[in-house]
N, C-alpha and C positions, 0 to 999 in steps of 0.2 A: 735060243736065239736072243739077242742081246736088240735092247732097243733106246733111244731116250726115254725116262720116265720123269713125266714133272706129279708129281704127289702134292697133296692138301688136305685139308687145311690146319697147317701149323700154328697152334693156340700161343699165346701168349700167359706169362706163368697166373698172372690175373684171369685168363680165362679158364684154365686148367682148373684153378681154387674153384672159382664158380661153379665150374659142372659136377665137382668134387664126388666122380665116380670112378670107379676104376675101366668100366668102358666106356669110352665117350661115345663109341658106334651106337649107343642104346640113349641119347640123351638128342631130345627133338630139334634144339636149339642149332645143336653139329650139325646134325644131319642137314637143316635149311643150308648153313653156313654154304656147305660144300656142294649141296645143288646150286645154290646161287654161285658161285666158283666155276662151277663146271659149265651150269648155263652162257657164264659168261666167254671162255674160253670155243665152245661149239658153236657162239655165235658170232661172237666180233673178234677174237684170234687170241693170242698170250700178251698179257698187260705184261709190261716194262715199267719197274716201280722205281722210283732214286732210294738213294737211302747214303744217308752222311755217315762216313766211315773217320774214325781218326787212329793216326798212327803214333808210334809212341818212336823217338828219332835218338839215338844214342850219339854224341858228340864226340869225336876223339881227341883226346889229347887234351881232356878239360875236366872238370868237377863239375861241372854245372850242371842242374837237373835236363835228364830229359826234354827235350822240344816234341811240344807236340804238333802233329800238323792233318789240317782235315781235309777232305775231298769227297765228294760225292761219286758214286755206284748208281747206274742205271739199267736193270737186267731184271731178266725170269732166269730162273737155276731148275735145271734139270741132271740126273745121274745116269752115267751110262751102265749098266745090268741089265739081266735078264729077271725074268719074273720071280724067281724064288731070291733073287737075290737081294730083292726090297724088302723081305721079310727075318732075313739071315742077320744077327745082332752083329755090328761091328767089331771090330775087336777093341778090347780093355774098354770101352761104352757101356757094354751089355744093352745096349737099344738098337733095334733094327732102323732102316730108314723110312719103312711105315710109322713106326714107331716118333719117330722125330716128323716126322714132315706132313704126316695124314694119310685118310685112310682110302680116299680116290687113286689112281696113276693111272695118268692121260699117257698112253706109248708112242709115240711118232718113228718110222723107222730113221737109221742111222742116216743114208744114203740124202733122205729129204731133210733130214735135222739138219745137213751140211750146206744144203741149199736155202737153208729159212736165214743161214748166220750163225748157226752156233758155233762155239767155238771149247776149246778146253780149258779149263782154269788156269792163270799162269800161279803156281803156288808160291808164295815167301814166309819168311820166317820174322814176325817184326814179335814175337814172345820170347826172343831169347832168354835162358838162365843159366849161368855157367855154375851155378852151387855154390857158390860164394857171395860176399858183399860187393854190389858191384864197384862201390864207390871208397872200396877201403885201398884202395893199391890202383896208380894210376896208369899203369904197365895193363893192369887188366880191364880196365876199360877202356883202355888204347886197342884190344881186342874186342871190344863190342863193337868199336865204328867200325868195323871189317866185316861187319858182319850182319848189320842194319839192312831193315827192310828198302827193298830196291825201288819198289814202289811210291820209297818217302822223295825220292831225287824225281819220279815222274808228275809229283804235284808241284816242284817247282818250277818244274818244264813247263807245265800247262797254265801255271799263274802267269810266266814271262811273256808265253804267245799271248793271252790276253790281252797284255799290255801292248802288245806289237799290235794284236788285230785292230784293240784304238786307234795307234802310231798309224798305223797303215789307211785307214777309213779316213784320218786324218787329212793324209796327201793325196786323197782319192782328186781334186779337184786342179792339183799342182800335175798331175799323170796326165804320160801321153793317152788319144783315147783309147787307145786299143788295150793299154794297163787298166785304164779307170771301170771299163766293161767288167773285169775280172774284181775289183772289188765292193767289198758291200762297202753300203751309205752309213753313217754313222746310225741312221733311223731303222734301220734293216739289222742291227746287232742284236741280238737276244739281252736280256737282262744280267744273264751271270756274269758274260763276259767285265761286266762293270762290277765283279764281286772276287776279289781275287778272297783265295781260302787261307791266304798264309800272308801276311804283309808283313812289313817291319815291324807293325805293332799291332796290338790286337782295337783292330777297329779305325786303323788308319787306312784311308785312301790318296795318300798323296800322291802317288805314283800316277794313278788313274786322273786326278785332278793334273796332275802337270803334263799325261799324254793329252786330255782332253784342250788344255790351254795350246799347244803347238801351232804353228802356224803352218797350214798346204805345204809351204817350201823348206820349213824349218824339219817337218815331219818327212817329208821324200828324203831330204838330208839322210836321213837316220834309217830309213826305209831300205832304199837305195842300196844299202851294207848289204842287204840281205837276195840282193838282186841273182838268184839261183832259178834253177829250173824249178818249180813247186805251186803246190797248191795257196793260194791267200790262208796267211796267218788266222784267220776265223778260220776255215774250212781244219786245217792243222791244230789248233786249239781243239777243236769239236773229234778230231780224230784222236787224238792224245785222252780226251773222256772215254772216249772208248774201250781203248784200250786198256785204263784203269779198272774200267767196271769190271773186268776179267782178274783181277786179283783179288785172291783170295788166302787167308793165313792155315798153315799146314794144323796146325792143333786148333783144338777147342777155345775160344776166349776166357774160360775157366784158368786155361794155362795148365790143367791137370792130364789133359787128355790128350799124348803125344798122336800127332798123324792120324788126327780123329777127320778134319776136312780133309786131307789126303787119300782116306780112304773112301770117301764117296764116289769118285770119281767122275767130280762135277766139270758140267758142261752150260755155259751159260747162253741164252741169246739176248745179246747188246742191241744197239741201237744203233748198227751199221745200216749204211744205205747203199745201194746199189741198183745196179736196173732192173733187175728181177723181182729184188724184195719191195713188198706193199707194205707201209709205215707210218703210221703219223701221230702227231701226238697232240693229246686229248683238250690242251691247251685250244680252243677254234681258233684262237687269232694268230697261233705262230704255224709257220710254215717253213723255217728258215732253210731246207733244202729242195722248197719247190716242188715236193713228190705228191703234194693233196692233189687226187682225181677224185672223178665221181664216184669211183668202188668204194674209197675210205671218209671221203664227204658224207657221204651219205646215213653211214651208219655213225660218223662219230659222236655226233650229240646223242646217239643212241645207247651208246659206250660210255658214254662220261657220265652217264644219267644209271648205267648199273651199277661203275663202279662208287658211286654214291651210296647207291640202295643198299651192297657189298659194307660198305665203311656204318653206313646207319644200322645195320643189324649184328655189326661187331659192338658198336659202341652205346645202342640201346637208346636210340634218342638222340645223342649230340650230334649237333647241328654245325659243327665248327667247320669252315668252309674251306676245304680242300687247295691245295696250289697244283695245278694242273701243269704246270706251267714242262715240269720235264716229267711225266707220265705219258707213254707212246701205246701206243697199242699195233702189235703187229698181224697184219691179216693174212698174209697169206705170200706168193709167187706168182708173178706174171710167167706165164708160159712163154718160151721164146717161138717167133713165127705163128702164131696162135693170138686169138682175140680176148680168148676164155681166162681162166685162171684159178689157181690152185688158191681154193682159203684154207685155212684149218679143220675144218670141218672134213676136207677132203686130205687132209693128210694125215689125221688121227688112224692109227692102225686098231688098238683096240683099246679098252677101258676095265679096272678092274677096282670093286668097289667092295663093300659089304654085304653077306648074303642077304640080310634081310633087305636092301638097299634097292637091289639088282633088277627089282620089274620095275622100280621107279626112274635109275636110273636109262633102260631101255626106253621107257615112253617119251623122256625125255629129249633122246635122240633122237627116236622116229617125230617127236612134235616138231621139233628144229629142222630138221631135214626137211619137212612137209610143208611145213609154213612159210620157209626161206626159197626151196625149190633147189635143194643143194644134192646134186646128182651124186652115186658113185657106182663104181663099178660092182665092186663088193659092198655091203651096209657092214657099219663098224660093229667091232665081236667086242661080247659084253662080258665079261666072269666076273664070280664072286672070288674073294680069298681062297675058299673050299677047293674050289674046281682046280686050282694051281700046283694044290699038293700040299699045302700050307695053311696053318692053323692064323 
């Protein structure tokens, strides 16, 4: 039976040096890592981490070097298989995806993966190599622009709405009121919006500067154009991140290893919102969709305070102060017609870790269960590697 598997914790090649053994299951340091990991996931739900991505943008019909262009990813990545399949080496890899990613996997079945937001990788191709010089003949890099990552045209999509969300926040005051209701205050915008990732020039904001100068009537003007049936250009902006975070490049960044991401068969959960999903993010002061209740209130200074302890025992001391600012953490489902609600804790089907691991990771479960008061029908099923059939 096939299920999501989110797996941990994937070392960094600095840390790999450090524990400088051939099994990391047997080095004490791991082993905290990935209880702290685990702890953190069976109590406050799967963290939503950003992470800046850049694309490499082929030009057509020109010599000029590559453009590059960045954007941010905010997601937890999970693989859709069944258990023996996290242990099965990829092909042309020769590493399995325990092997890559760690030696925990958290299972949530498929059916409730779809209800938490997950969704499928959308896969592109921005490592093209045709086997030759690209830049020797301009016929054939007339064929690279055809062929560029598609992902590179959605970061300018989401720079432009930025700049409309300003335009728009702008004429909030020139709108009728039943328009001005429906948009946010310039004071209500999040920070990035004020950060386009690709400008005319590296490090220019005039665009921004000249949406912000606008005047109410000057800015409806311009607005106005766009007078469709739709959601506010912030809310669209924030949807268009989304959407990105779900891309991902079919080969290895190596560039050596064809259809190496393709073959995981990754599934990520973004930072969609909805009325079921419970969501928020770890930043206390931002709320910009209004979803903080008292379920996610409650624990999140409690979550922001792991995911610290998580960063201080990767880093050994450094103290360098975290930006929370787009770090979410997802808890779980409101039940529809129902008061209750589904967290993570109750939707974990089972867990499978290292045998020598296995009575600590059980205690750990029933301590959380006990101390939370986090009911289930069945109690979560615990295996070692062994028990699966697999070495």
């Amino acid at each position: 039976m096939r299920f999501m598997y989110h797996c941990f914790s994937r070392l960094s090649r600095d840390e790999e040096t450090e524990i400088g053994c051939a099994d990391r299951t047997g080095d004490d340091w791991y082993k905290e890592l990935c209880t702290l990991v685990l702890q953190g996931v069976l109590e406050f739900g799967f963290l939503l981490r950003p992470e800046d991505k850049m694309l490499r943008v082929h030009l057509s019909g020109t010599a000029e070097e590559d453009v590059v262009q960045f954007y941010e990813q905010c997601r937890c990545s999970f693989t859709l298989s069944d258990a023996r399949g996290l242990t099965s080496d990829y092909p042309v890899l020769r590493q399995s995806h325990r092997d890559l990613f760690g030696d925990i996997a958290v299972a949530v079945p498929t059916h409730l993966a779809k209800m938490l937001g997950m969704h499928p990788c959308l896969y592109s191709h921005d490592d093209i190599d045709l086997g030759y010089d690209q830049r020797k003949d301009d016929a054939e890099h007339d064929l690279l622009g055809t062929i560029s990552a598609v992902n590179a045209q959605f970061t300018q999509v989401t720079d432009i709405l930025r700049i409309l969300a300003i335009v728009e926040s702008k004429s909030r005051e020139a709108q009728p009121k039943n328009v001005r209701q429906e948009i946010s205050s310039l004071d209500a915008l999040t920070s990035e919006i004020f950060q386009i990732k690709n400008p005319v020039k590296k490090g220019d904001d005039s665009l921004v500067q000249y949406a912000l100068s606008l005047s109410p009537e000057n800015a409806k003007f311009i607005i106005d154009v766009t007078d469709l049936y739709r959601e506010s250009m912030y809310d669209l902006a924030g949807k268009m991140e989304i959407i990105q975070s779900l891309f991902q490049s079919i080969s290895a960044s190596s560039r050596s290893v064809p259809f190496h991401y393709y073959d995981q068969q990754e599934w990520r959960l973004v930072r969609s919102i909805s009325d079921r999903t419970i969501i928020s993010c770890l930043d206390l002061q931002r709320d910009p969709y209004s979803v903080r209740g008292f379920y996610n209130k409650k624990y999140s200074e409690k979550a922001r305070s792991h995911v610290c302890k998580v960063a201080d025992h990767r880093n050994k001391g450094c103290k360098s102060p975290i930006d929370f600012s787009n770090f979410w953490m997802h808890w779980g489902l409101d039940v529809v017609a129902s008061s209750s609600s589904l967290n993570i804790y109750s939707i974990i089907d089972h867990i499978i870790c290292p045998k020598g691991w296995k009575n600590d990771v059980q205690g750990l479960v029933r301590k959380i269960g006990v101390r939370r008061g986090l009911m289930r029908k069945t109690p979560i099923q615990i295996f070692d590697w062994d028990e699966i059939g697999v070495e």
